[in-house]
C-alpha beads as a LAMMPS data file, in Angstrom:
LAMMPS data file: protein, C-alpha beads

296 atoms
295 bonds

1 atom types
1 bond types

-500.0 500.0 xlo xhi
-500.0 500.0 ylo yhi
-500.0 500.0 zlo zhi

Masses

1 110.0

Atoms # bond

1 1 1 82.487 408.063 -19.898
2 1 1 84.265 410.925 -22.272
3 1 1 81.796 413.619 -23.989
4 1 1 83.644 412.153 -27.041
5 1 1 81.716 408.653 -26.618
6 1 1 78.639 410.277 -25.905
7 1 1 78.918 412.361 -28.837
8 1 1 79.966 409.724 -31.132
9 1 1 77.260 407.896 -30.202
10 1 1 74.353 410.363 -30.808
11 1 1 75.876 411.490 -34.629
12 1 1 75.932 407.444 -35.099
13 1 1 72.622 406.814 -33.764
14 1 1 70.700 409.892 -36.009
15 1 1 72.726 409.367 -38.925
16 1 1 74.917 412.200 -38.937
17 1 1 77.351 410.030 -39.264
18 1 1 75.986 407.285 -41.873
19 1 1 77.565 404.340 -44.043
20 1 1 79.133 401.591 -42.707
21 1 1 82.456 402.528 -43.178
22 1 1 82.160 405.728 -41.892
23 1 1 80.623 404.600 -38.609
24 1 1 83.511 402.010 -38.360
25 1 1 86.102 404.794 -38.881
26 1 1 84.180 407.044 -36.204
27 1 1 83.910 403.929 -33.595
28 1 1 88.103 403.422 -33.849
29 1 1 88.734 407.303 -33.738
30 1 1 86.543 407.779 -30.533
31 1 1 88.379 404.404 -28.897
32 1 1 91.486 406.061 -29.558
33 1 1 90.703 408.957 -27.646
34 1 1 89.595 407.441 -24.816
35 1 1 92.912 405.428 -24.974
36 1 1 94.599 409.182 -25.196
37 1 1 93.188 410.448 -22.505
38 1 1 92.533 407.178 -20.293
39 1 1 94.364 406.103 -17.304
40 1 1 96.937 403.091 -18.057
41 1 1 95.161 401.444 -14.773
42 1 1 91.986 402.087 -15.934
43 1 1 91.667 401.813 -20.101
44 1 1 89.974 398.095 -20.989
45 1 1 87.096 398.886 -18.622
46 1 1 86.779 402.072 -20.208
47 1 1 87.083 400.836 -23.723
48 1 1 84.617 398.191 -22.773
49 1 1 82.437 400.545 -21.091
50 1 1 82.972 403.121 -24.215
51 1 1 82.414 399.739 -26.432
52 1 1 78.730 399.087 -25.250
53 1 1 77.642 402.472 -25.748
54 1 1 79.107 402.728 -29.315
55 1 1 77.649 399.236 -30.319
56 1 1 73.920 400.326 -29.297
57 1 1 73.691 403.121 -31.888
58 1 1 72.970 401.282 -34.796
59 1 1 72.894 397.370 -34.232
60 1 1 72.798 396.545 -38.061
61 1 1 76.233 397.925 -39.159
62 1 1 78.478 395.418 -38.158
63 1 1 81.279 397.520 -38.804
64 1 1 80.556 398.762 -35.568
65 1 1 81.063 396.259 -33.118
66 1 1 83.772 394.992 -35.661
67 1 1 85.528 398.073 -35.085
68 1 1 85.173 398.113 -31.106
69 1 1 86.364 394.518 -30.934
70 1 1 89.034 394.518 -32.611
71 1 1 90.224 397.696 -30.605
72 1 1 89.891 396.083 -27.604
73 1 1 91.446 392.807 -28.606
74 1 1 94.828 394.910 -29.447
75 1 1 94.340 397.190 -25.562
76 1 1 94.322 393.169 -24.200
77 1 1 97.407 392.245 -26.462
78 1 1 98.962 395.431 -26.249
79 1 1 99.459 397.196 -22.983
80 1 1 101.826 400.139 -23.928
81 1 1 99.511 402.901 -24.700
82 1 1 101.523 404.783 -26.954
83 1 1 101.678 401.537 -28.945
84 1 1 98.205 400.705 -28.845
85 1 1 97.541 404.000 -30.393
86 1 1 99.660 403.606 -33.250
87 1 1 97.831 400.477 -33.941
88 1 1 94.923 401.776 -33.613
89 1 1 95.610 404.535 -36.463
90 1 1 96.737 401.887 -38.631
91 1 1 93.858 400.016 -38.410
92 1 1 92.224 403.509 -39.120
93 1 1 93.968 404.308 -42.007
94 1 1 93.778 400.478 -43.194
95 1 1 89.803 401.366 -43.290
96 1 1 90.524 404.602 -45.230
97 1 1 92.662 402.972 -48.104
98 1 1 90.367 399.988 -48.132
99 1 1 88.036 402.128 -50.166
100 1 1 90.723 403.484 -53.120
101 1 1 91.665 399.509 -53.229
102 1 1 88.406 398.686 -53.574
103 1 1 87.336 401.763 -56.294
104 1 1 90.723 400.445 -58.291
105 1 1 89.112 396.577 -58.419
106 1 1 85.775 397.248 -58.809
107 1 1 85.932 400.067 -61.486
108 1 1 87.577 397.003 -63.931
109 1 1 83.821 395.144 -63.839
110 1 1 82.575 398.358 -65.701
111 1 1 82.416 398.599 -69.427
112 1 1 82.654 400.960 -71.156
113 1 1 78.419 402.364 -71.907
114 1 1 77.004 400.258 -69.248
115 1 1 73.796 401.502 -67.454
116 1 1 74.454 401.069 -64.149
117 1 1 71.370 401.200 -61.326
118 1 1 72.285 401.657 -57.685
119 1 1 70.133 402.146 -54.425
120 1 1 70.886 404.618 -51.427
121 1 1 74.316 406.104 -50.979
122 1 1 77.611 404.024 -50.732
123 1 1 80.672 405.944 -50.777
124 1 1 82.398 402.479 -51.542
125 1 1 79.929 402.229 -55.032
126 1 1 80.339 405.987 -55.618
127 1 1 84.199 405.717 -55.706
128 1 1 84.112 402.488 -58.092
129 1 1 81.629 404.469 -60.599
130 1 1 83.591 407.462 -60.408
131 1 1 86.841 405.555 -60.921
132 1 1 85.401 404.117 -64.309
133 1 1 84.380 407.359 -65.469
134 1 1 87.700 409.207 -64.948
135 1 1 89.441 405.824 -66.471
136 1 1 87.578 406.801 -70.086
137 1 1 84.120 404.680 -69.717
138 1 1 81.127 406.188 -70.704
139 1 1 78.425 405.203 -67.826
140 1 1 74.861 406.591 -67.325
141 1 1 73.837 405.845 -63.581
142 1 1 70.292 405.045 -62.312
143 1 1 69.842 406.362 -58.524
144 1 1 66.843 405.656 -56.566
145 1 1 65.753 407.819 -53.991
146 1 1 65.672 405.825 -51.269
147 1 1 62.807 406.320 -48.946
148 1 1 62.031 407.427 -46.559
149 1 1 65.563 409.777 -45.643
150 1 1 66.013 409.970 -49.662
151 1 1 69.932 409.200 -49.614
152 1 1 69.492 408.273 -53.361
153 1 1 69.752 411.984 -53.411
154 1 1 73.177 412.296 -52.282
155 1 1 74.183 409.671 -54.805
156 1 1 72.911 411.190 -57.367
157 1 1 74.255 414.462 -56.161
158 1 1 77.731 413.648 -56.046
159 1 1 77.753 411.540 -59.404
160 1 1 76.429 414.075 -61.507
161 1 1 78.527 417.174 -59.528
162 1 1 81.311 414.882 -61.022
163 1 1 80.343 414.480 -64.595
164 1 1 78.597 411.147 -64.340
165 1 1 75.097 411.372 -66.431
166 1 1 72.996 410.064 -63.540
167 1 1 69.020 409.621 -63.320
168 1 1 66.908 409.580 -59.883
169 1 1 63.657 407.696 -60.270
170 1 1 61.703 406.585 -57.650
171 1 1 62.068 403.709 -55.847
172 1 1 59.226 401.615 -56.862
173 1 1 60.131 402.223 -60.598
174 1 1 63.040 400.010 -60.337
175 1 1 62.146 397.313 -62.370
176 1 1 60.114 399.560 -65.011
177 1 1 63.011 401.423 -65.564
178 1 1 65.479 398.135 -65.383
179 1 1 63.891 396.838 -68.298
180 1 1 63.052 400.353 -70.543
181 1 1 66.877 401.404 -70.049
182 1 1 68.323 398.345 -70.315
183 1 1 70.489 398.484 -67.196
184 1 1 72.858 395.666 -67.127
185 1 1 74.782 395.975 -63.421
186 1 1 73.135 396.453 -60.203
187 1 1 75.923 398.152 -57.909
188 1 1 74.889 398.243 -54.017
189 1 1 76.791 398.742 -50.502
190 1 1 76.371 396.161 -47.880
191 1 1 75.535 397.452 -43.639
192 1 1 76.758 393.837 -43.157
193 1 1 77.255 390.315 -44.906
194 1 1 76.786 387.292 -42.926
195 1 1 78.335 383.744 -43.373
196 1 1 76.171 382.670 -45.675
197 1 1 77.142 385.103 -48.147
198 1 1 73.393 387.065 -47.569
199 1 1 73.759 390.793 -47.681
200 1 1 71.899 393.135 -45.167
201 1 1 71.946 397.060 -46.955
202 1 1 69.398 399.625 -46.764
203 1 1 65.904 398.605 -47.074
204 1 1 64.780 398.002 -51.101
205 1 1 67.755 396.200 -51.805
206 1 1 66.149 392.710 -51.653
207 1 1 63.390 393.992 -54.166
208 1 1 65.763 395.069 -56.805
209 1 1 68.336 391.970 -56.915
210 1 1 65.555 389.869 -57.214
211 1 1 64.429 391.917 -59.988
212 1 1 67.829 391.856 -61.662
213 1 1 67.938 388.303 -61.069
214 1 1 65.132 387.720 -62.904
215 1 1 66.190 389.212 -65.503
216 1 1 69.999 387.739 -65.620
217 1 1 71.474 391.543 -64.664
218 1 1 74.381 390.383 -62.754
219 1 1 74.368 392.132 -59.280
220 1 1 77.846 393.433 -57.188
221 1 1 77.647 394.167 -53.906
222 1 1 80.856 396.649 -52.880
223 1 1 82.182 396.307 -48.950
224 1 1 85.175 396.604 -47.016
225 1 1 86.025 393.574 -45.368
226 1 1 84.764 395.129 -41.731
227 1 1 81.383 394.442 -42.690
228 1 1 81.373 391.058 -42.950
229 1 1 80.058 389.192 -39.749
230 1 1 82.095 386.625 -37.673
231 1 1 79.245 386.623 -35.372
232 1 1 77.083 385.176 -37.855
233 1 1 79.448 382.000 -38.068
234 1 1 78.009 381.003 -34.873
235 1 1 74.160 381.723 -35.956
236 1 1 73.578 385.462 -34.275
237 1 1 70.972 386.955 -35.360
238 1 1 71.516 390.048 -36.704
239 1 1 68.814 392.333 -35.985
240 1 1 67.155 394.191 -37.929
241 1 1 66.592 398.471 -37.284
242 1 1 63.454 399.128 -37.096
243 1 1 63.451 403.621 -37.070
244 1 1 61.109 406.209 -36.156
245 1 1 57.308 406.010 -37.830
246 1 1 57.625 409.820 -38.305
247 1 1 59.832 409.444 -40.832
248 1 1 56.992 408.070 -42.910
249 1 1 54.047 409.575 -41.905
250 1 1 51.746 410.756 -39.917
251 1 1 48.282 409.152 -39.980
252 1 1 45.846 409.011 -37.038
253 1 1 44.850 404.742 -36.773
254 1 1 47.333 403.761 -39.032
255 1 1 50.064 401.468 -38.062
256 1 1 53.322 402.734 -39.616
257 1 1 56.105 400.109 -40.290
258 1 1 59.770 401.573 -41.123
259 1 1 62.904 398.373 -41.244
260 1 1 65.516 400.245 -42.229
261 1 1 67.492 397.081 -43.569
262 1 1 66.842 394.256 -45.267
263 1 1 68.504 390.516 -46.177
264 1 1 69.185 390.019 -49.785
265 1 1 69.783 386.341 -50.079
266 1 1 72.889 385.185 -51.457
267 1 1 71.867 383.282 -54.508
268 1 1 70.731 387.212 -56.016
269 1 1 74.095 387.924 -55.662
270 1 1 76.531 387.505 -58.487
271 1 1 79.964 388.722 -56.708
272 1 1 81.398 390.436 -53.768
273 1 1 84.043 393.209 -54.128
274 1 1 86.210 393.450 -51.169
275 1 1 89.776 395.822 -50.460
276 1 1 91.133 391.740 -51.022
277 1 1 89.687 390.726 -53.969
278 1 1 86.908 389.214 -55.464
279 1 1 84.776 386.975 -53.624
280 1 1 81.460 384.225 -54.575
281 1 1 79.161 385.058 -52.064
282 1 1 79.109 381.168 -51.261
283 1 1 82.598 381.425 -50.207
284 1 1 81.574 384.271 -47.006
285 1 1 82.227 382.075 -44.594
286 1 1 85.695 381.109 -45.170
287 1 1 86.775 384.865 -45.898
288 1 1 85.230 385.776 -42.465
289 1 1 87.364 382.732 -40.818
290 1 1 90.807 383.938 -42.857
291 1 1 90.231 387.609 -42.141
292 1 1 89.172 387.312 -38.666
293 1 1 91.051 385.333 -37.344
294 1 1 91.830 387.127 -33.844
295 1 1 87.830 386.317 -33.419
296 1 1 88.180 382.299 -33.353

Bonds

1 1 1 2
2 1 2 3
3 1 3 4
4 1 4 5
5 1 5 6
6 1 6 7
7 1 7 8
8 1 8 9
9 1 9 10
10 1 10 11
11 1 11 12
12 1 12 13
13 1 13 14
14 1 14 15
15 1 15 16
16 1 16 17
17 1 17 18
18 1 18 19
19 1 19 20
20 1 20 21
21 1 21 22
22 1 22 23
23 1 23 24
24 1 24 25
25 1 25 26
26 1 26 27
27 1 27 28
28 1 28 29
29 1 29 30
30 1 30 31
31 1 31 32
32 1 32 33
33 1 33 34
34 1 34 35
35 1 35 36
36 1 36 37
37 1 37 38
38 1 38 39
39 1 39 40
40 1 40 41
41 1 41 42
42 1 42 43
43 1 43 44
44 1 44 45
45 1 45 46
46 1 46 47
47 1 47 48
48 1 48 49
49 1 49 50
50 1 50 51
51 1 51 52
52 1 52 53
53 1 53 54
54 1 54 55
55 1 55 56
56 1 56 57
57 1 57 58
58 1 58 59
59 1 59 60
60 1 60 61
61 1 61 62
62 1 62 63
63 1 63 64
64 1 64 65
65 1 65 66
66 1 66 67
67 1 67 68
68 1 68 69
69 1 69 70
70 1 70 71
71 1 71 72
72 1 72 73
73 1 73 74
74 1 74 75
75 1 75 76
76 1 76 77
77 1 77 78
78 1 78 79
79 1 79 80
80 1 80 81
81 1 81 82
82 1 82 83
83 1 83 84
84 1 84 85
85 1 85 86
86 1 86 87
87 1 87 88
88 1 88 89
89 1 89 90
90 1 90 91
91 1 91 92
92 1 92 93
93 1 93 94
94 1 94 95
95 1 95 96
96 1 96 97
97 1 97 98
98 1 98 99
99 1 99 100
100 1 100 101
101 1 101 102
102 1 102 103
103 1 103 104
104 1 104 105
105 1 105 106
106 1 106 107
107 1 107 108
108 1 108 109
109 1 109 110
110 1 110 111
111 1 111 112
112 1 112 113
113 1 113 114
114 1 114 115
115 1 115 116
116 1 116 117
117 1 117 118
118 1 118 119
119 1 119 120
120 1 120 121
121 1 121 122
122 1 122 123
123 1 123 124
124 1 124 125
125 1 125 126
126 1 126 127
127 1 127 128
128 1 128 129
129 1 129 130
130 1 130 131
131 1 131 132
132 1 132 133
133 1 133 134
134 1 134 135
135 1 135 136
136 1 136 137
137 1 137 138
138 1 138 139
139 1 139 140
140 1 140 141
141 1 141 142
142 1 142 143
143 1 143 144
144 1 144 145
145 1 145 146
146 1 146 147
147 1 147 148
148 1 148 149
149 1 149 150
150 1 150 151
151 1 151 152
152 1 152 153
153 1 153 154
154 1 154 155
155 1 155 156
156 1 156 157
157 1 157 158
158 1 158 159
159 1 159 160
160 1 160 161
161 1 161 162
162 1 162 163
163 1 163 164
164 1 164 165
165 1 165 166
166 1 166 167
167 1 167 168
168 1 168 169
169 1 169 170
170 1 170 171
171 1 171 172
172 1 172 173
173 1 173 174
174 1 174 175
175 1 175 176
176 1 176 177
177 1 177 178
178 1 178 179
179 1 179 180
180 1 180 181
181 1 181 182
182 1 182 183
183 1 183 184
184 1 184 185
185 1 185 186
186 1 186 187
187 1 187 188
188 1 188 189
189 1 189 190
190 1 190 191
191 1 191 192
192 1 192 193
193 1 193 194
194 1 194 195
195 1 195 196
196 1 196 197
197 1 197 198
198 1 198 199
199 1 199 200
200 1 200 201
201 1 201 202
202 1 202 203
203 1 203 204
204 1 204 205
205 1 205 206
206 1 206 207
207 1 207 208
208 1 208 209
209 1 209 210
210 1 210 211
211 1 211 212
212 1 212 213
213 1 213 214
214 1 214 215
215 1 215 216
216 1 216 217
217 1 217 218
218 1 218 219
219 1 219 220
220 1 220 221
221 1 221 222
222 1 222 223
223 1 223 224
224 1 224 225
225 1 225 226
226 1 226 227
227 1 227 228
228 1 228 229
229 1 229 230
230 1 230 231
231 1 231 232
232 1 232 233
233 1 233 234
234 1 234 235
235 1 235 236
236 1 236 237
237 1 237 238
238 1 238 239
239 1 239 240
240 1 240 241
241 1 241 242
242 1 242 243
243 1 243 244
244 1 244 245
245 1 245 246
246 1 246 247
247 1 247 248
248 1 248 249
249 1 249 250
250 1 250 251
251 1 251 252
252 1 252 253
253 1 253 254
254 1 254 255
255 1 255 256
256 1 256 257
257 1 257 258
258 1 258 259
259 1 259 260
260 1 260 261
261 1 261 262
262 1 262 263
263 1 263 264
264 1 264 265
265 1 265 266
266 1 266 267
267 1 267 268
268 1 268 269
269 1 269 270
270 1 270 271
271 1 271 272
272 1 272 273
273 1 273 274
274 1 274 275
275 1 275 276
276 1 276 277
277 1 277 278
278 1 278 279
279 1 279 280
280 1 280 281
281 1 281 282
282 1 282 283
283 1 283 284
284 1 284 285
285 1 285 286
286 1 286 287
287 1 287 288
288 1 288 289
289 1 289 290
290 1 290 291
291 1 291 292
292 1 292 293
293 1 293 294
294 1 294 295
295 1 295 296
């Protein structure tokens, strides 16, 4: 096993490397050094081996082991290394410019003095909202904070360093504030979305569609198209991280719970933005059988 997998692994598996893009793009760069530096004789049991160790960092982001299988379905159709690592940085840079494709699409849903809320930090989301802005629409963004590792901070961070009037409120004032400023789009990321069209993304997400739902605020999710499931066509369960009680707290005889994920169920969700379109979250299932197709 490289230092590079190892490596990879650990910034994965603490979150130094963090969104589900990101940890796609990370899982396809380390495979492709271990293809680089690899033995011909030797490379699919050390992709496979490289594969496994990669996929246990952080079993809800199915960009993950999307990213490791699809690698090692082109080293078994491809057996030319210098080949296999051309198509390997395609696929990379096809993950890259998924994002700008998606920012160009999404950023057309957004009017022009919309209050937009969003929860935790989604480079996907942050490049739609800052899309609309530099296009001329006047937005004011709502940011939780995101407990307990507080990414709502980098959100809001990076919105307002670019201009964007942007708000951080705590995260259990989501529907107080919903209501008092009038927010009328929910924008989230997605860790993974399953057949069914239900949405897995960073714990809280569940509370505040169904809050916008009840209140008719239509709700956009915002993913590349590696985070849908094929897995979950055949009824895996995707598990759900459960992370470290210390980064809650500390209190002798108390039993300390932290899910970092949680399932928002499709029928809270008004659309799907994808690098390919537009999608119904009913219609999951068949964009999962068109788009991974090397799977079935």
């Amino acid at each position: 096993m490289t230092s590079g997998v190892d490596e990879a692994t650990e910034k994965i598996r603490s979150m130094q490397i963090r969104g589900a893009l990101d940890i796609g793009i990370a899982a396809a760069e380390t495979l492709k050094n271990v293809v680089d530096s690899t033995d011909a004789k030797n490379l699919i049991s050390e992709l496979e081996d490289a594969g496994l160790k990669l996929k246990s960092a952080r079993p809800s982001a199915i960009s993950l082991p999307n990213s490791v299988d699809y690698v090692i379905y082109l080293a078994n159709k491809i057996r030319d290394k210098e080949e296999l690592s051309e198509k390997i940085q395609e696929f990379i840079d096809d993950l890259r410019n998924s994002i700008n494709t998606i920012a160009e699409i999404g950023s057309n849903l957004i009017n022009d003095g919309d209050v937009i809320l969003t929860h935790c930090q989604s480079d996907t989301v942050g490049e739609i909202l800052k899309k609309a802005w530099d296009d001329g629409r006047k937005i004011n963004v709502i940011c939780t904070e995101t407990r307990p590792r507080n990414q709502g901070y980098l959100t809001a961070k990076k919105l307002s360093g670019h201009g964007i009037p942007t708000t951080l409120i705590v995260d259990s004032a989501a529907y107080f504030i919903m209501k008092e400023q009038r927010v009328n789009k929910v924008i989230v990321g997605a860790d993974t979305i399953k057949a069914s069209g239900d949405v897995i993304n960073k714990i809280g997400t569940s509370q505040i569609a169904l809050c916008a739902h009840s209140m008719n605020i239509p709700v956009i999710v915002a993913a590349e198209s590696i985070k849908f499931s094929p897995q979950s066509i055949y009824g895996k369960f995707v598990k759900i991280e459960e992370r470290s009680e210390d980064e809650v707290a500390d209190i002798p005889g108390v039993k300390i719970r932290n899910p970092a994920f949680d399932v928002t169920p499709s029928e809270h969700l008004d659309m799907i933005v994808t690098e390919h379109g537009i999608i119904n979250p009913i219609d999951a299932r068949s964009f999962i059988m068109d788009k991974f197709d090397w799977k079935f």
